[in-house]
PDB file of N, CA, C and O in Angstrom:
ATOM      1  N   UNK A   1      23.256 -23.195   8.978  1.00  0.00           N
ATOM      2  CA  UNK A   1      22.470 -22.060   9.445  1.00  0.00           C
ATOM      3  C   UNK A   1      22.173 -21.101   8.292  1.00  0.00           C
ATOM      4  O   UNK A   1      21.040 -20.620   8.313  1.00  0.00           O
ATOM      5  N   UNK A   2      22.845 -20.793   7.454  1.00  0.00           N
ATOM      6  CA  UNK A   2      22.759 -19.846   6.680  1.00  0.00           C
ATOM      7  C   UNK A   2      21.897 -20.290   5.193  1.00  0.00           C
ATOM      8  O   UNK A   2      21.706 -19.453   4.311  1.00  0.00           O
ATOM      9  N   UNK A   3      21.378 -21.859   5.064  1.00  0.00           N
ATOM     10  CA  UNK A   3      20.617 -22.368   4.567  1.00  0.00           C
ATOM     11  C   UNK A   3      18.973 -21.868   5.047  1.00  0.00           C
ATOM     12  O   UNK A   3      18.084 -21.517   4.272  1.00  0.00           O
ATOM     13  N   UNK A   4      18.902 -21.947   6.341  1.00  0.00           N
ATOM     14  CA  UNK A   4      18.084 -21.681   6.947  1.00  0.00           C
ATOM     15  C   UNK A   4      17.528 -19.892   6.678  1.00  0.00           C
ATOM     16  O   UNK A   4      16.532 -19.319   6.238  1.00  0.00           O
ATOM     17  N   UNK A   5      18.609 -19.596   7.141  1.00  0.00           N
ATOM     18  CA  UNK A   5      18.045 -17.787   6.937  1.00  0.00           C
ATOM     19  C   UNK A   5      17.949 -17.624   5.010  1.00  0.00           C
ATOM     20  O   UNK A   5      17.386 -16.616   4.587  1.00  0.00           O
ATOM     21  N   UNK A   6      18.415 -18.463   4.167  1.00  0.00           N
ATOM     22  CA  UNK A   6      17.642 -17.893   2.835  1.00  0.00           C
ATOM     23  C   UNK A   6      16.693 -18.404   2.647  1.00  0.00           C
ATOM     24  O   UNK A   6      15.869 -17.711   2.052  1.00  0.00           O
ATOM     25  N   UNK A   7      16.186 -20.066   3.076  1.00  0.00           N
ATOM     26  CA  UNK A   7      15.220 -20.385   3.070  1.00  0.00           C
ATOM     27  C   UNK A   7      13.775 -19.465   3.659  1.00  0.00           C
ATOM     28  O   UNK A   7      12.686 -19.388   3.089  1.00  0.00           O
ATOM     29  N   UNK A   8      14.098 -18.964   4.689  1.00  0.00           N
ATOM     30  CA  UNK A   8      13.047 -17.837   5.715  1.00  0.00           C
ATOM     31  C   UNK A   8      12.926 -16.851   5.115  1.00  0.00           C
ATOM     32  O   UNK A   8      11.830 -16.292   5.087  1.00  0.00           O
ATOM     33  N   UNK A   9      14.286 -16.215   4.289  1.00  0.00           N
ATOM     34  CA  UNK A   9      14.084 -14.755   3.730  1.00  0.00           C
ATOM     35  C   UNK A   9      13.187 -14.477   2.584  1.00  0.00           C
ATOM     36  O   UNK A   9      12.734 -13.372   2.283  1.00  0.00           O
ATOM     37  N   UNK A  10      12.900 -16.056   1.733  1.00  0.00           N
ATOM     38  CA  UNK A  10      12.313 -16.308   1.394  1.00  0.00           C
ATOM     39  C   UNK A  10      10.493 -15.818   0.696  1.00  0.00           C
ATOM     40  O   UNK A  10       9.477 -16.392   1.089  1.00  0.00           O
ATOM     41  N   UNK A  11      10.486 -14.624  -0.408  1.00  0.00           N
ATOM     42  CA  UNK A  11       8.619 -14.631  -0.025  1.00  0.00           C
ATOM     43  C   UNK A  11       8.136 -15.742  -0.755  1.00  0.00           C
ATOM     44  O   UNK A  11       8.018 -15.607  -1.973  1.00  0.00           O
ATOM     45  N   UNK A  12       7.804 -16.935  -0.163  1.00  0.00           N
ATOM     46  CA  UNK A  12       6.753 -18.240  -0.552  1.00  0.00           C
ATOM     47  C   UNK A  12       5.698 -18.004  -1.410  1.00  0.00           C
ATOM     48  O   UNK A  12       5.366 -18.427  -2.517  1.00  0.00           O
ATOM     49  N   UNK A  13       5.102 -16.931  -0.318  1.00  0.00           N
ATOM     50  CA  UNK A  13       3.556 -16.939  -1.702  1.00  0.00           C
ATOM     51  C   UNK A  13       3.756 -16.447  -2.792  1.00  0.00           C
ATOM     52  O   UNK A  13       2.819 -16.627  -3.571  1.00  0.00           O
ATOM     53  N   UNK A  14       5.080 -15.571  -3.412  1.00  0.00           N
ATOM     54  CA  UNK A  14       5.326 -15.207  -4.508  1.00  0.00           C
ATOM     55  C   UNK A  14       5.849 -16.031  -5.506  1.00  0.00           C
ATOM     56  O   UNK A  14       5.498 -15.944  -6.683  1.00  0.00           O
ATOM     57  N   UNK A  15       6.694 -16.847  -5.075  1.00  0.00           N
ATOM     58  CA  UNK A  15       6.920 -17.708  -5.423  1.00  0.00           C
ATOM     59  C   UNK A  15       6.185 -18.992  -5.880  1.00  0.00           C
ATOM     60  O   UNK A  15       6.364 -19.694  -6.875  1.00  0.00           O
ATOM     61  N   UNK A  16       5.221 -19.097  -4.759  1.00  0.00           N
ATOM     62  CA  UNK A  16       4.267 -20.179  -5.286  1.00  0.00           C
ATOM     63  C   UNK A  16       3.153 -19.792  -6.240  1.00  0.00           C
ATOM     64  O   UNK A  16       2.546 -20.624  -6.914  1.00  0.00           O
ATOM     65  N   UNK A  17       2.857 -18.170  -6.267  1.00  0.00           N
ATOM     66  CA  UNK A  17       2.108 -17.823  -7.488  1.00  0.00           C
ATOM     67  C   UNK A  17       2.957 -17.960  -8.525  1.00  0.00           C
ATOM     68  O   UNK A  17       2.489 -18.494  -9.530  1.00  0.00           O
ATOM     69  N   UNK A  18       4.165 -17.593  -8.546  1.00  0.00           N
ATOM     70  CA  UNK A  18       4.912 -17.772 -10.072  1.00  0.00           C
ATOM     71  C   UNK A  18       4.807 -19.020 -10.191  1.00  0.00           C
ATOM     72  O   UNK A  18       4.330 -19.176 -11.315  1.00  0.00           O
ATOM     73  N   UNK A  19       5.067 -20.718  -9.388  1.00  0.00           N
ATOM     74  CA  UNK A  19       5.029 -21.501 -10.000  1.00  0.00           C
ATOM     75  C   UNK A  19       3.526 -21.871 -10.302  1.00  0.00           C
ATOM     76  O   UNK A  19       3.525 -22.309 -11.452  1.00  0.00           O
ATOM     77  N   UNK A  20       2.491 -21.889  -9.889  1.00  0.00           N
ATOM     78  CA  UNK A  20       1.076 -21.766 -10.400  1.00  0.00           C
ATOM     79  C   UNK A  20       0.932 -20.804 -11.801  1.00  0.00           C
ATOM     80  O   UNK A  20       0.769 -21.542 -12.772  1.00  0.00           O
ATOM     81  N   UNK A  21       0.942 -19.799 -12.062  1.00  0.00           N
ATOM     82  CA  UNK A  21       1.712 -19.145 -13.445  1.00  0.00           C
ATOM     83  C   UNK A  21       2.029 -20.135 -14.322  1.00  0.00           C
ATOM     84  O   UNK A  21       1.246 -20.598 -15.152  1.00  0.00           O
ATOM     85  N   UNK A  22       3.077 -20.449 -14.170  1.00  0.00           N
ATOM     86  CA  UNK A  22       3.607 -20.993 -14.997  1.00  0.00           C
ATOM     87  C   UNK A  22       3.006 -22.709 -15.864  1.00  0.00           C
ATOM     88  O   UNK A  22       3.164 -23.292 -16.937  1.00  0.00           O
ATOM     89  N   UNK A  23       2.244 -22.916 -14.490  1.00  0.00           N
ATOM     90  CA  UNK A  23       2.296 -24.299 -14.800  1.00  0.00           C
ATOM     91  C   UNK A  23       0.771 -23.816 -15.772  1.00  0.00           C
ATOM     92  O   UNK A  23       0.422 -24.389 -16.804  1.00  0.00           O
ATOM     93  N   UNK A  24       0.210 -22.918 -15.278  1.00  0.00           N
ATOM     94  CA  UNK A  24      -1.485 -22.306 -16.491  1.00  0.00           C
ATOM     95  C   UNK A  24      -0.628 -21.689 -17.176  1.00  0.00           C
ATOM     96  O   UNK A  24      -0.491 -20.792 -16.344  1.00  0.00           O
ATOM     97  N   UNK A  25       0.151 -21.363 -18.078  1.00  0.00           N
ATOM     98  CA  UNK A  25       0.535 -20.633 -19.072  1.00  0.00           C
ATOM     99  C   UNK A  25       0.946 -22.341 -19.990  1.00  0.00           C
ATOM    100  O   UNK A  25       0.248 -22.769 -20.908  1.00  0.00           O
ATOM    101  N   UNK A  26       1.886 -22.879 -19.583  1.00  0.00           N
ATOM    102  CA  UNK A  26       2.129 -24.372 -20.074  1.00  0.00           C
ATOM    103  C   UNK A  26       1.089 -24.900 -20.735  1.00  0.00           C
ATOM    104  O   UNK A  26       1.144 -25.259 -21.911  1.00  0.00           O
ATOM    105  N   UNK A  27      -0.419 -25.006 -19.632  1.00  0.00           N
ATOM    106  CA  UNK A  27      -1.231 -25.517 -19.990  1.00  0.00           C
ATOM    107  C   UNK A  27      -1.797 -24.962 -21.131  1.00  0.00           C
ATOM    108  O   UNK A  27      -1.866 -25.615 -22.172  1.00  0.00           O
ATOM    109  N   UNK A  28      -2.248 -23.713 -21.035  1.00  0.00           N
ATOM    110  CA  UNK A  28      -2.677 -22.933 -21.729  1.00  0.00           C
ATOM    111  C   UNK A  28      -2.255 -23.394 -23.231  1.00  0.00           C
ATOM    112  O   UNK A  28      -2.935 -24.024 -24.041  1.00  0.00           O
ATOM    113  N   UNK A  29      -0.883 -22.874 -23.368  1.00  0.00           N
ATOM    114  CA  UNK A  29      -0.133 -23.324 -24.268  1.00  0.00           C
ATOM    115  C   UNK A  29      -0.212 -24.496 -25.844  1.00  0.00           C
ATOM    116  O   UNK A  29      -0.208 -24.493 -27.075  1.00  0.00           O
ATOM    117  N   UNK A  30      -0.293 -25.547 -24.387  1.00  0.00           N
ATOM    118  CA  UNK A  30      -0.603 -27.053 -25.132  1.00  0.00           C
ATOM    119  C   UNK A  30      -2.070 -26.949 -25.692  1.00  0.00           C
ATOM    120  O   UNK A  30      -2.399 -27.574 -26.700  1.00  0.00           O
ATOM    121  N   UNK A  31      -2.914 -26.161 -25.021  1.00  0.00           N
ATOM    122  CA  UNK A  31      -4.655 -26.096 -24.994  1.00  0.00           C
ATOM    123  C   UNK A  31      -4.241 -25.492 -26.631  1.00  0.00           C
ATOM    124  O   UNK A  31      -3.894 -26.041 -27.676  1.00  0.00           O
ATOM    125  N   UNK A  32      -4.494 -24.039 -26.195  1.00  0.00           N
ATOM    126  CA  UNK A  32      -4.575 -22.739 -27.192  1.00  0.00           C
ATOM    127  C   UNK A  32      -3.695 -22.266 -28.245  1.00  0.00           C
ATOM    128  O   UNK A  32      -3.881 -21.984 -29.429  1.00  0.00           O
ATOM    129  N   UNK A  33      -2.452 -22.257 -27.303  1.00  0.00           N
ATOM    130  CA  UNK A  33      -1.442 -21.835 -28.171  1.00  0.00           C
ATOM    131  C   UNK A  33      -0.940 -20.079 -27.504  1.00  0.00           C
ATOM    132  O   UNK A  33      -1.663 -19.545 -26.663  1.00  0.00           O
ATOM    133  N   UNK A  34       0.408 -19.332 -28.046  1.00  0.00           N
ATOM    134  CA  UNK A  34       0.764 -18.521 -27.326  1.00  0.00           C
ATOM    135  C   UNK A  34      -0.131 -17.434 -28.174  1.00  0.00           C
ATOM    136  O   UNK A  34       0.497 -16.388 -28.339  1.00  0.00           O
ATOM    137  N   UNK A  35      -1.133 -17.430 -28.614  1.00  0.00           N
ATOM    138  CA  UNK A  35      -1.924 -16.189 -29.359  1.00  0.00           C
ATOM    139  C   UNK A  35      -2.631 -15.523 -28.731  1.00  0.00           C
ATOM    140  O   UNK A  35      -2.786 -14.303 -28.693  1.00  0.00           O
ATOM    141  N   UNK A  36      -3.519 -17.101 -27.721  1.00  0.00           N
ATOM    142  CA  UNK A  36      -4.479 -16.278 -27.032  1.00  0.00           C
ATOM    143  C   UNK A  36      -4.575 -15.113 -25.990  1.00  0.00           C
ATOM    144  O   UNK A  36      -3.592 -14.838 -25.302  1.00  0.00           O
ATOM    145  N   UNK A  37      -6.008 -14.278 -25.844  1.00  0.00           N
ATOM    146  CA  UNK A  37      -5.809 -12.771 -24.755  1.00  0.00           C
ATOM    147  C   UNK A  37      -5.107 -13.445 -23.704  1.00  0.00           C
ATOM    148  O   UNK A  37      -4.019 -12.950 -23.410  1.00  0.00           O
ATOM    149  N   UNK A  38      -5.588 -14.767 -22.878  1.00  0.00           N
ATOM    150  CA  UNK A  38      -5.447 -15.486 -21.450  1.00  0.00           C
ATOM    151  C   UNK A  38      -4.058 -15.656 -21.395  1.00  0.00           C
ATOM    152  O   UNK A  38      -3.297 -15.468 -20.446  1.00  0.00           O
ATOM    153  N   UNK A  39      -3.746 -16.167 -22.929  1.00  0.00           N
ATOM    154  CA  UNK A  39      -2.263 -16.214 -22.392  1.00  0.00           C
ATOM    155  C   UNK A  39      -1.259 -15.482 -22.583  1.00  0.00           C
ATOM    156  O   UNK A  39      -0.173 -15.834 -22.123  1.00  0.00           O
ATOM    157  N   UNK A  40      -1.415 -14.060 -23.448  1.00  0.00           N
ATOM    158  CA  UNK A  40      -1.056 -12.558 -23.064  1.00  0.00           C
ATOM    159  C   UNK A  40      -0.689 -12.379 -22.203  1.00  0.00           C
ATOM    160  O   UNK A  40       0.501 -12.410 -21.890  1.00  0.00           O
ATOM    161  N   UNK A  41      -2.212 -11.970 -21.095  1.00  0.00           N
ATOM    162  CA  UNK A  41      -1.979 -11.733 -19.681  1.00  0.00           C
ATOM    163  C   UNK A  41      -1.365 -12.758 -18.840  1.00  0.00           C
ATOM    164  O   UNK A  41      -0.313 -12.338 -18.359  1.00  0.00           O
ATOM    165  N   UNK A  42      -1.488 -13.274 -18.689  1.00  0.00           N
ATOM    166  CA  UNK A  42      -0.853 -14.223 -17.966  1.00  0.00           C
ATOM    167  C   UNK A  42       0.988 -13.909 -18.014  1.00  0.00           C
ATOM    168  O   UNK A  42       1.665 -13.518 -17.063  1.00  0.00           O
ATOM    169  N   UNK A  43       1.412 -14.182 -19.238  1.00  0.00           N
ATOM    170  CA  UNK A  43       2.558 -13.643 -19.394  1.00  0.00           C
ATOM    171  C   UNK A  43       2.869 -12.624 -18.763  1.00  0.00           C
ATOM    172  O   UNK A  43       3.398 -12.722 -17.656  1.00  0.00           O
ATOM    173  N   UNK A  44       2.666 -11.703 -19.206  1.00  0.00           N
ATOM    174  CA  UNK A  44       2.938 -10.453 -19.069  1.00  0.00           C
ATOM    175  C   UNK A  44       2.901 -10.517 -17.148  1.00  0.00           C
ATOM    176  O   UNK A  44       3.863 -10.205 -16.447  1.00  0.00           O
ATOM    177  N   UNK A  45       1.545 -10.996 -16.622  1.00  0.00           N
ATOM    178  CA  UNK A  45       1.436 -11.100 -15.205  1.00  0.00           C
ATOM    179  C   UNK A  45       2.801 -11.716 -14.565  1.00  0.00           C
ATOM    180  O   UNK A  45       3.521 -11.050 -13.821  1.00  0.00           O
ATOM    181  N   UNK A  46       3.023 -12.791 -14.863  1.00  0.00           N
ATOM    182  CA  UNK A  46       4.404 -13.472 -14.483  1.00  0.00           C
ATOM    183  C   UNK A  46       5.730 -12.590 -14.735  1.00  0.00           C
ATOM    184  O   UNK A  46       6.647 -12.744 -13.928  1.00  0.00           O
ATOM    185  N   UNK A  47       5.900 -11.674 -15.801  1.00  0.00           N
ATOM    186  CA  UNK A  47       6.739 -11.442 -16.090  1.00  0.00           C
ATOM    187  C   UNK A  47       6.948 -10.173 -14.765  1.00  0.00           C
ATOM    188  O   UNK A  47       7.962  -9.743 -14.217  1.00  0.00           O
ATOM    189  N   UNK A  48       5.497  -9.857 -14.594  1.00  0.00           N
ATOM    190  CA  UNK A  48       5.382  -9.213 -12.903  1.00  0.00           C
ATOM    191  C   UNK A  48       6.490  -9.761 -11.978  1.00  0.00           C
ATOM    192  O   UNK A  48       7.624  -9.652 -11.510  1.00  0.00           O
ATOM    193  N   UNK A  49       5.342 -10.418 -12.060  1.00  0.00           N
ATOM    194  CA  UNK A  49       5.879 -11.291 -10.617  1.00  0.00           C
ATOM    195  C   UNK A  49       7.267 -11.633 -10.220  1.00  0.00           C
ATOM    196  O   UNK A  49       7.595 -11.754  -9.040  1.00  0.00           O
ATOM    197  N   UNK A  50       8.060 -11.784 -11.200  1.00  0.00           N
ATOM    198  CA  UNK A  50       9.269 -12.291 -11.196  1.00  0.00           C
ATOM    199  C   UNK A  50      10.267 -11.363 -11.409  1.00  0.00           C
ATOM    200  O   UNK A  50      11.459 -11.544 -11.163  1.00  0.00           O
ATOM    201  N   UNK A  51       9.760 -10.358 -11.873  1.00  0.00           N
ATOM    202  CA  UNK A  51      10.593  -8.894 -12.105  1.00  0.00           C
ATOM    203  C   UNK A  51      10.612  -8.467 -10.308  1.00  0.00           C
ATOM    204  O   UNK A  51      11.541  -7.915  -9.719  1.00  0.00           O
ATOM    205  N   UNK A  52       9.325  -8.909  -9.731  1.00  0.00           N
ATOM    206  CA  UNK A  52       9.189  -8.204  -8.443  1.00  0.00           C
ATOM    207  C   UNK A  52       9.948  -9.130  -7.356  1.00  0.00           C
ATOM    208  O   UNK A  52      10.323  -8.828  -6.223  1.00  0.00           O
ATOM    209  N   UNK A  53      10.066 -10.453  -8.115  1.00  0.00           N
ATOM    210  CA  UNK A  53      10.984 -11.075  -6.822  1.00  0.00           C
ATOM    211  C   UNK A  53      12.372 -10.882  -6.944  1.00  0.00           C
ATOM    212  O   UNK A  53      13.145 -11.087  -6.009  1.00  0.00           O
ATOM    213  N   UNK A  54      12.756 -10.456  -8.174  1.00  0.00           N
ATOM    214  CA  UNK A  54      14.179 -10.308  -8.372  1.00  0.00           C
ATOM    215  C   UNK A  54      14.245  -9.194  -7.513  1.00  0.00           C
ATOM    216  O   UNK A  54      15.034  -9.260  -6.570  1.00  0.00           O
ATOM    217  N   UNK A  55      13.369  -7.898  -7.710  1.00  0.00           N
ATOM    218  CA  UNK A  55      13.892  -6.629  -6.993  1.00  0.00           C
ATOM    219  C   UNK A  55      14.056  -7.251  -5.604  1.00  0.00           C
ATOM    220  O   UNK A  55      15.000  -6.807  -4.950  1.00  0.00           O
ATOM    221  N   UNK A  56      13.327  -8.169  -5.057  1.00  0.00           N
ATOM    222  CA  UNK A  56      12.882  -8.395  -3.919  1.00  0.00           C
ATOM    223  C   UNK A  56      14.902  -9.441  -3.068  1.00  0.00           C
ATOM    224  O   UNK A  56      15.654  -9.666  -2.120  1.00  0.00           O
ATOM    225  N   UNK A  57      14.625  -9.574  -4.246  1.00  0.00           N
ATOM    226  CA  UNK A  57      16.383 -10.429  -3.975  1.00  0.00           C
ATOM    227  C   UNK A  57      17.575  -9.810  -4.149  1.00  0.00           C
ATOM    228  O   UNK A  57      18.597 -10.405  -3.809  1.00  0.00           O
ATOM    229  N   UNK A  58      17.631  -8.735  -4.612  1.00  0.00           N
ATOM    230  CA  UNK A  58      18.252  -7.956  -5.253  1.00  0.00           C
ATOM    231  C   UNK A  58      18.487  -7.177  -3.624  1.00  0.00           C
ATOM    232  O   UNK A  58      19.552  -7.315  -3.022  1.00  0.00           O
ATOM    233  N   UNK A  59      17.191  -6.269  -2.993  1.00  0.00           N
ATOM    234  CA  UNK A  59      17.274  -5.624  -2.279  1.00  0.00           C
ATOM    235  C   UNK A  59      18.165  -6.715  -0.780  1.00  0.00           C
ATOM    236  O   UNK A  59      19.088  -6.443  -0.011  1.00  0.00           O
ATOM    237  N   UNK A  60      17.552  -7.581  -0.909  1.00  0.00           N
ATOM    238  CA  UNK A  60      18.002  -8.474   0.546  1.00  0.00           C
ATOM    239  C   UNK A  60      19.515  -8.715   0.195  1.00  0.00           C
ATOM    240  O   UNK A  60      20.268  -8.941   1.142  1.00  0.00           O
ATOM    241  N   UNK A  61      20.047  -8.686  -1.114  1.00  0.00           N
ATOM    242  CA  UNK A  61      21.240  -8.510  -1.046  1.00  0.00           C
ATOM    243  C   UNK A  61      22.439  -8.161  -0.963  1.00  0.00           C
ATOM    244  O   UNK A  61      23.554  -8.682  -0.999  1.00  0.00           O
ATOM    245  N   UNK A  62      21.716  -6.594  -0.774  1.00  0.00           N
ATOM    246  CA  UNK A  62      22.458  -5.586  -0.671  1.00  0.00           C
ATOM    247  C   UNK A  62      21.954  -4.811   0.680  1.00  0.00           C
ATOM    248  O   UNK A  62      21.954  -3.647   1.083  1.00  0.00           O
ATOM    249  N   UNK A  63      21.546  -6.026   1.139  1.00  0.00           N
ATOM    250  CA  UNK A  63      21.161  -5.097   3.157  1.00  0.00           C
ATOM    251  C   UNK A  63      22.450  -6.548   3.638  1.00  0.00           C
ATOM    252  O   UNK A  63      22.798  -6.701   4.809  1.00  0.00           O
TER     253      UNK A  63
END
């Protein structure tokens, strides 16, 4: 059961944007290289995202 409720507590679409992120920054990567503006932002965007799911895990863990 308790598999279940972290699986649900879960935010998906954040998650599934970070792994989409990641997998265009990779690409990027192999393409361009880590110089380019695209893959700046991008970084920096992810580094969002994942800062925001930690708070986001952080908070559910302390309710």
């Amino acid at each position: 059961m308790k598999t279940y409720e972290s699986v649900q507590s879960e935010n998906m679409e954040l998650l599934l944007e970070i792994v989409t992120l990641k997998t265009k920054l990779s690409d990027i990567y192999k393409q361009i290289g880590p110089s380019s503006s695209e893959y700046i932002t991008l970084s920096i965007k992810l580094q969002s995202l994942m800062h925001q799911y930690f708070d986001e895990k952080t908070a559910d863990l302390l309710n």
